[in-house]
N, C-alpha and C positions, 0 to 999 in steps of 0.2 A: 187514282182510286184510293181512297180513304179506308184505313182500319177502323174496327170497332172494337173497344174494350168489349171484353167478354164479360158477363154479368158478376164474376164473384170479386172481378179489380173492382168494380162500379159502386160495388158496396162497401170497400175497403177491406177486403178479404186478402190477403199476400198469399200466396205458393212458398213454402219455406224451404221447399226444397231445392228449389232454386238459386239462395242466396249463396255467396260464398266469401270465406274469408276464414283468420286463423281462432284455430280452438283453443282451448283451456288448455291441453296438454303441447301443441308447439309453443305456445308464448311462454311456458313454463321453460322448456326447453333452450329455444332461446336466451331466457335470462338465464339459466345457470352455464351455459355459452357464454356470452358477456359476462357475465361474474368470476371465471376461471380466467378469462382475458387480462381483468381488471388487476386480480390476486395475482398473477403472475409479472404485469408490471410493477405493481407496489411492491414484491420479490426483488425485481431486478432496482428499484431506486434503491432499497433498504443495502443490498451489496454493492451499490457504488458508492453509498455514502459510508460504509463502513471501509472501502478501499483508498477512497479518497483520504481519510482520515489516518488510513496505516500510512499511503504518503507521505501527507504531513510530517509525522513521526520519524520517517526514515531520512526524508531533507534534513531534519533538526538534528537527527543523530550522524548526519553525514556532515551536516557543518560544525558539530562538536569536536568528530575526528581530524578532521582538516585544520580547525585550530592547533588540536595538540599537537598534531605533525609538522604545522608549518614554526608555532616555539620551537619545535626539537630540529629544526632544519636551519632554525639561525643561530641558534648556538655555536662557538666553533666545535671542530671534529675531538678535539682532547679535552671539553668542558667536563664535570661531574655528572652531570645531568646525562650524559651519554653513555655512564658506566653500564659494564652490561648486566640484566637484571631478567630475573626468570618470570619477572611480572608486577608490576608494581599498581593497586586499585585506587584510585579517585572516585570521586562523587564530584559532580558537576551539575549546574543548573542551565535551563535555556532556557528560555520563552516560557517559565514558569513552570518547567517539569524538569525531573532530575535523571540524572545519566551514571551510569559505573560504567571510568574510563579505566580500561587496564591497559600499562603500557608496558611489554615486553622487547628487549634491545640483546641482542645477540652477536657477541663480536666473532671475525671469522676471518681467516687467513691472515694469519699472526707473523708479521715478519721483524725479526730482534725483539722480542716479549710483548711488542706492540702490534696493535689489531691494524689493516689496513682496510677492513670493510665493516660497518655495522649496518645491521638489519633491525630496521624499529617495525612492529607490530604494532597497530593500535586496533583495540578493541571495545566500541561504544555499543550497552547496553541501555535501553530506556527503564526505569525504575517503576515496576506497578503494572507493565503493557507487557503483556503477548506479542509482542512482536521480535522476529531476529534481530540478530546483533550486525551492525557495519563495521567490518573491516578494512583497516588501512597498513599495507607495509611499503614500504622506501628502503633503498639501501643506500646507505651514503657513506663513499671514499675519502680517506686522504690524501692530502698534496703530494706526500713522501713520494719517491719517485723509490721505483722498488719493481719484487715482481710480483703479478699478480695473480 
């Protein structure tokens, strides 16, 4: 059995009530859905790149400290350089940015007027950045046979 168009399809008359599909106000909706999406990833790059970069900073300031610690570790135990000092500040450069290195040395358990333990501190700050300081301490003994 065959249907017939009803006379008002035939003249290209539509039923609009019929049709469906999204309105002016969900596609609005929508987008500012996807637009709160969006802004919140570009949020989340803008703080990884700005962490990634504190990184950076902190590697740099960790292999400044390391340097000075590992000079003050071949020294020997009674050089100059190991006198003890309430803090002593450098400026340092690395990979084109500068550093204030303080190094404080602390002698301790003094046996016959001489120290049998120092304690080096080192403390790298980066010059211009926000960001903490890297901390480095070691304590390094004498040969002297002694008590401790």
């Amino acid at each position: 059995m065959r249907k017939t168009k009803n006379c008002d399809q035939a003249k290209g008359k539509v039923d609009h009530t019929q049709q469906s599909g999204f309105t002016m106000i969900e596609t609005t909706i929508a987008m500012v859905i996807v637009l709160i999406a969006a802004l919140a990833s570009a949020s989340l790059f803008a703080y990884s790149i700005k962490n990634n970069s504190g990184a950076n900073d902190r590697e740099l300031a960790m292999a400044v400290a390391q340097e000075q610690l590992e000079r003050l570790r071949s020294v020997s135990f009674t050089d100059s350089s190991l006198n003890a000092t309430a803090g002593v500040t450098t400026t340092v450069t690395n990979a084109n940015r500068q550093y204030t290195v303080r190094t404080a040395i602390v002698h301790s358990n003094v046996v016959n007027g001489a120290p049998t333990i120092k304690t080096i501190t080192i403390r790298v700050t980066p010059v211009g950045i926000a960001m903490g300081s890297v901390n480095l301490q070691t304590a390094r003994s004498t040969i002297v046979k002694g008590p401790y």
